[in-house]
C-alpha positions as CSV (number, residue, x, y, z in Angstrom):
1,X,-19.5,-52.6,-8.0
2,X,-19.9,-49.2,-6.6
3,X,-23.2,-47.4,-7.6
4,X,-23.6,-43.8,-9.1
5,X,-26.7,-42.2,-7.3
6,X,-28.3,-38.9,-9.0
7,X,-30.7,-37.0,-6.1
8,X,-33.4,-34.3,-7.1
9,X,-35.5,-32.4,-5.1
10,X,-34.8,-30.0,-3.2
11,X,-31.4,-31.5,-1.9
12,X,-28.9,-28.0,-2.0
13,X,-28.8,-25.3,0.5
14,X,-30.3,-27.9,3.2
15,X,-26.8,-29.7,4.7
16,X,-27.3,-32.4,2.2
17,X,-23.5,-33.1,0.9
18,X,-22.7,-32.7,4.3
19,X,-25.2,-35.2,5.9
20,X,-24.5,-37.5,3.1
21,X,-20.9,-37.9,3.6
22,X,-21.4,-38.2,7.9
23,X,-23.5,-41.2,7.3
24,X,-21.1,-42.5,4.4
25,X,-18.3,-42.3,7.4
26,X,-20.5,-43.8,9.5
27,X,-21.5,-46.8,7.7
28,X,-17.5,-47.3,6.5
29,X,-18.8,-46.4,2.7
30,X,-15.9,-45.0,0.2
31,X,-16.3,-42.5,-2.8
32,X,-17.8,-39.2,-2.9
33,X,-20.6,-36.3,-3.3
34,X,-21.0,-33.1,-5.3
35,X,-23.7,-30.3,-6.0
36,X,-24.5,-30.5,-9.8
37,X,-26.3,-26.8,-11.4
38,X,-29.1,-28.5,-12.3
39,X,-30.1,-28.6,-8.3
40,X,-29.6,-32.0,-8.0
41,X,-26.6,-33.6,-5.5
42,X,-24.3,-36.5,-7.3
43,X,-23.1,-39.3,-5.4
44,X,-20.7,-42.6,-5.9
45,X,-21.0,-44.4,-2.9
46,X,-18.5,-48.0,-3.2
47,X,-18.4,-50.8,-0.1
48,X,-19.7,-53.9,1.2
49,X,-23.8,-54.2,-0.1
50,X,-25.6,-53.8,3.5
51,X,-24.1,-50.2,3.5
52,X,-24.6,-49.3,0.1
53,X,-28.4,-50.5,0.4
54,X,-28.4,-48.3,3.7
55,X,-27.2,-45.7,1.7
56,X,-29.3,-45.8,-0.9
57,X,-32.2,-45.8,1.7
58,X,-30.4,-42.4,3.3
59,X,-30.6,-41.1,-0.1
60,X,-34.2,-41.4,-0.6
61,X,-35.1,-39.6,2.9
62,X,-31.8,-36.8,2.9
63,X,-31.5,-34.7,6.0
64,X,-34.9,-33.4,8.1
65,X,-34.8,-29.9,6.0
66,X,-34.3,-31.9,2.3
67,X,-37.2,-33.1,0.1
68,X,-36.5,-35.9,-2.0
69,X,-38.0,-36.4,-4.8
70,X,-36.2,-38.9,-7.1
71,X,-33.0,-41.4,-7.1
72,X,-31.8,-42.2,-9.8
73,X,-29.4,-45.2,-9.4
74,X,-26.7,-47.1,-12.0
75,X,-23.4,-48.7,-12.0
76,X,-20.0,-47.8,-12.2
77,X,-16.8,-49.3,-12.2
78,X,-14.0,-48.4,-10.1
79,X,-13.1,-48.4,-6.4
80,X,-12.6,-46.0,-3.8
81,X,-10.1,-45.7,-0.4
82,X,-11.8,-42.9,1.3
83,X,-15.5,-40.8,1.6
84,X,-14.6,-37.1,0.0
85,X,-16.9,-34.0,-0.6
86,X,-16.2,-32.9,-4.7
87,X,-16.9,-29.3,-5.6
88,X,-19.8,-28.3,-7.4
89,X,-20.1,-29.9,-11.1
């Protein structure tokens, strides 16, 4: 089951969406990644467990200039083909 991930901290304006969806590629990780106007960055990341988990662990640390301060993790059903960058929420 793929997993919805909600980031906070200070996650726009730093290369986030961008970083996020090079090591989704990397790691062979389907669905995609928006800005929301709250500040936060939205993520559904769907694939074989080990690169979820890594994900999930990308997600807590972000790109050098990010600060992370909270992942919020759940659920979702559905399934993806390809990694895509979503326009702001």
């Amino acid at each position: 089951m793929a997993k919805h991930l909600k980031i906070s901290g200070r996650v726009q304006g730093v290369g986030f969406r961008y970083s996020f969806a090079e090591e989704a590629e990397r790691l062979g990780v389907a669905g995609w990644v928006r800005n929301r106007r709250d500040g936060s960055v939205e993520a559904v990341v769907d694939g074989a467990q080990d690169a979820i988990d890594a994900m999930v662990a990308w997600a807590r640390r972000g790109p050098p200039s990010a600060r992370v301060t909270d992942v919020q993790i759940s659920e979702v059903p559905g399934s993806f083909e390809r990694f895509e960058l979503r326009p702001t929420e």
